[in-house]
C-alpha positions in Angstrom: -72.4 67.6 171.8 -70.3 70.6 171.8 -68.0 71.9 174.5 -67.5 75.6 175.1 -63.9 76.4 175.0 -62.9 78.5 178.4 -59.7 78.1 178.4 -57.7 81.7 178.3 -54.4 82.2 176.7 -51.8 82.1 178.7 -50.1 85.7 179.7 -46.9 86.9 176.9 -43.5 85.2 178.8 -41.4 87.4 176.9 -41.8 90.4 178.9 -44.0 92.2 175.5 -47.4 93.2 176.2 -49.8 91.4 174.2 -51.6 94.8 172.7 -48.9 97.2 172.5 -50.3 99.7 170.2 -53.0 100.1 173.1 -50.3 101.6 175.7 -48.3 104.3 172.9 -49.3 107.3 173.1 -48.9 110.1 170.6 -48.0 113.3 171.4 -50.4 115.9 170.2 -49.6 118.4 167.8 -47.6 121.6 168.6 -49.7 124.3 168.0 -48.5 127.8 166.0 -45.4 129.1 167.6 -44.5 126.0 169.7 -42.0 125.0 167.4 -38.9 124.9 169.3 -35.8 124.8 167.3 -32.2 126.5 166.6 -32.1 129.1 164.1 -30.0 128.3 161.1 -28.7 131.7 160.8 -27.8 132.7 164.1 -27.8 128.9 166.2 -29.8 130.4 168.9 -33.0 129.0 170.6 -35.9 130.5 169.4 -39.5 129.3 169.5 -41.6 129.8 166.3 -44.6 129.0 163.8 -42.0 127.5 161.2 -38.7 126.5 160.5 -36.3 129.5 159.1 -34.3 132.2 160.5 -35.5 133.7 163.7 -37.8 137.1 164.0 -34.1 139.5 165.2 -32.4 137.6 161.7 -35.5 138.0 159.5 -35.3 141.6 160.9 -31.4 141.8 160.2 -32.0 140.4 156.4 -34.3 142.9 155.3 -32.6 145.8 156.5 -29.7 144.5 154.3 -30.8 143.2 151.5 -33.8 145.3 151.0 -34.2 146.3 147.4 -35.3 149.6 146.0 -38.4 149.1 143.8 -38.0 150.6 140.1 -39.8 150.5 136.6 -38.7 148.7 134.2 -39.1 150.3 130.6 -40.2 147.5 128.0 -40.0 147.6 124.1 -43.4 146.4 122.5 -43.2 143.3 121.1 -42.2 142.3 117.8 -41.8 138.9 116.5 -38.9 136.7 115.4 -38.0 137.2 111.1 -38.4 133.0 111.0 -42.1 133.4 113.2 -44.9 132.7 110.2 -48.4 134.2 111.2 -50.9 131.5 111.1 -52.7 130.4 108.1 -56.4 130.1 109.8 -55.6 134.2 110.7 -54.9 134.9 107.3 -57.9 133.8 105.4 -59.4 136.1 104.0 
């Protein structure tokens, strides 16, 4: 006949807890503008959506290196002397 085994494990001497992953906790995730960072422009303190230079540097950055938008006049195309048109076009 079989005899049920009751006997429990004894209790971690070690001073671990037997489950640990059980007690972690995760932090949730920032949501958008809750990053809190330093900006790399500037080093100052600023809370945003992303990493990169704070909203007063973005600010700063396109006043100064703001472009002035202009068209560019192309030549058509015309190909190389050593380009040789392909043989399946030229059938006649």
């Amino acid at each position: 006949m079989l005899r049920a085994m009751t006997a429990a494990a004894p209790p971690p001497t070690d001073g671990f807890p037997s489950e640990p992953w059980r007690q972690a906790t995760v932090p949730p995730e920032p949501g958008p503008g809750d990053l809190a960072f330093a900006c790399p422009r500037c080093r100052d303190d600023v809370t945003e959506a992303a990493y990169g230079p704070c909203t007063v540097c973005r600010a700063d950055l396109r006043a100064r290196v703001r472009g002035e938008a202009r068209a560019v006049a192309q030549d058509d195309y015309v190909p190389k002397l050593n380009v040789t048109p392909n043989a399946v076009a030229l059938k006649d």
